[in-house]
C-alpha positions in Angstrom: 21.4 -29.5 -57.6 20.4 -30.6 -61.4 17.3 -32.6 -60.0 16.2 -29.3 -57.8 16.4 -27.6 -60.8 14.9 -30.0 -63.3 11.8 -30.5 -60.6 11.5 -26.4 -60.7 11.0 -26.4 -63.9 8.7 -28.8 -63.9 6.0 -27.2 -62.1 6.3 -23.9 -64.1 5.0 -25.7 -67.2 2.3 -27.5 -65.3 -1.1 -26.3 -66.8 -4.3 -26.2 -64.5 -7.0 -29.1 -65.2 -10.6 -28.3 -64.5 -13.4 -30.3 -63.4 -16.9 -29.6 -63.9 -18.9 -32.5 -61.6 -21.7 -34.8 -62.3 -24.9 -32.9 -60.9 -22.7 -29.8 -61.9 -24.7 -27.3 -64.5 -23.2 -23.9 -65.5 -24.8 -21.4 -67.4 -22.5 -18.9 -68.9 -19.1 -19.3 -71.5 -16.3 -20.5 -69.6 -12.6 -19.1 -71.2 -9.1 -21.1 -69.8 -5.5 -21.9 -71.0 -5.9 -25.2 -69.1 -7.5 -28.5 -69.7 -10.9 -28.8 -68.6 -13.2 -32.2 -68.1 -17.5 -31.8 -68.5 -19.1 -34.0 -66.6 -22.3 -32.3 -65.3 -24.0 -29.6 -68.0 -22.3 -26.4 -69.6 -25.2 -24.0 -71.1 -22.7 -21.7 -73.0 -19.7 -22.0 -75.4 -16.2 -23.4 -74.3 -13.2 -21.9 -75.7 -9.5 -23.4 -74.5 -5.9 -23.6 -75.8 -5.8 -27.1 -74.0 -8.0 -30.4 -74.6 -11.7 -30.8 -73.7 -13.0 -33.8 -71.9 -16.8 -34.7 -72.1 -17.4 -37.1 -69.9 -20.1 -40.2 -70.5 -22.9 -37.7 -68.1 -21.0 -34.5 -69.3 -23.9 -32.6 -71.6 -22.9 -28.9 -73.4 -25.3 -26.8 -75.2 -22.7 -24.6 -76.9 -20.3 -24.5 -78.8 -16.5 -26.0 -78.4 -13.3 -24.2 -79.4 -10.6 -26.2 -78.7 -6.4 -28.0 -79.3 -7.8 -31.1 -78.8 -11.3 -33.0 -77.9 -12.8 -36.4 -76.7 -16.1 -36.8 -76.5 -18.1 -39.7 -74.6 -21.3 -37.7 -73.7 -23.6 -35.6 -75.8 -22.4 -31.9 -77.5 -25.6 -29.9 -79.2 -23.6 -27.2 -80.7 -20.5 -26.1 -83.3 -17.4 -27.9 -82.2 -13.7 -26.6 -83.7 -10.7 -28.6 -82.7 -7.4 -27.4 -83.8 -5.9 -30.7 -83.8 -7.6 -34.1 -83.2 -11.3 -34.6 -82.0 -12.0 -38.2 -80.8 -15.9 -39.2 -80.7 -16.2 -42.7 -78.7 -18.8 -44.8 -78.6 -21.1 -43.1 -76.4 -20.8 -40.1 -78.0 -23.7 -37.9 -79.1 -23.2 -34.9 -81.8 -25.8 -32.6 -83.0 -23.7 -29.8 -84.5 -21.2 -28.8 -87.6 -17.4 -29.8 -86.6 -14.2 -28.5 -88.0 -11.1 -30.6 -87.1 -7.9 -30.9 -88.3 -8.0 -35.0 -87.4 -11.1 -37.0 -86.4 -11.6 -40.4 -84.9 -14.7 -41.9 -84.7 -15.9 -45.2 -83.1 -18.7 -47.5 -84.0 -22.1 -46.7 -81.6 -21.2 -42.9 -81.9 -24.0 -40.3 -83.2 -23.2 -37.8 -85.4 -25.3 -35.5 -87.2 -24.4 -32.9 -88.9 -21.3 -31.6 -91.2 -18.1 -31.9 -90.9 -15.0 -30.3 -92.5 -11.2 -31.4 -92.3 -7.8 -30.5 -92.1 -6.1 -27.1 -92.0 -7.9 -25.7 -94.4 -11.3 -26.7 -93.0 -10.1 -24.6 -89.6 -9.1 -21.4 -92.0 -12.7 -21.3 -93.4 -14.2 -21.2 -89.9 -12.1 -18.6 -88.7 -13.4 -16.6 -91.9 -17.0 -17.3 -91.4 -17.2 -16.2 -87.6 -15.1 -12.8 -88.4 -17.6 -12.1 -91.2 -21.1 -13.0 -88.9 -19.2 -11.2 -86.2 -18.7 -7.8 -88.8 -23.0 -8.1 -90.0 
């Protein structure tokens, strides 16, 4: 009986992962609780409480509102991770990012700014409620 229960519960904290294809291309913002992995082309901003996948073919022209990120395609775009963003190798960045934690390998492109830690996230969150008020 412990095992039927332990498996129930389980499933109830399961979160939904979604895929967006090579060849895929999506115009429009896409909003989810789940996780969610890019590997065709998002025209649009991507806001999720769970972590963002960019595949090595995975392209957004958006921005990226995120818990946690890793990046092995290209991101043109603002990109705000709550918790760690991970740029690999074949990463390319063109766009400001605010993260509490960032790794970065060698080969990866980055241009643009880049602010850390908690305080870094509070500024944001400021700066889009005051363009949002003008």
């Amino acid at each position: 009986m412990f095992q039927k229960m332990a498996k129930h519960n389980d499933t109830e904290n399961t979160t939904a992962i979604n895929l967006i294809g090579v060849g895929t291309e999506i115009t429009g913002d896409i909003n989810s609780n789940g996780d969610i992995r890019i590997d065709g082309l998002l025209t649009g901003n991507l806001k999720t409480a769970g972590k963002v996948v960019i595949g090595e073919t995975g392209k957004i022209r958006g921005e990226i509102d995120c818990k946690n990120s890793e990046i092995l395609g290209e991101v043109k775009g603002k990109i705000r991770v709550s918790e760690l963003l991970s740029l690999k190798a074949t990463s390319k960045i063109y766009g400001d990012i605010a993260t509490k934690k960032l790794a970065i390998e060698p080969g990866s492109v980055f241009t643009g700014s880049c602010e850390m830690g908690d305080e870094s996230l509070t500024n944001v969150s400021k700066l889009r409620k005051e363009q949002k008020s003008a």
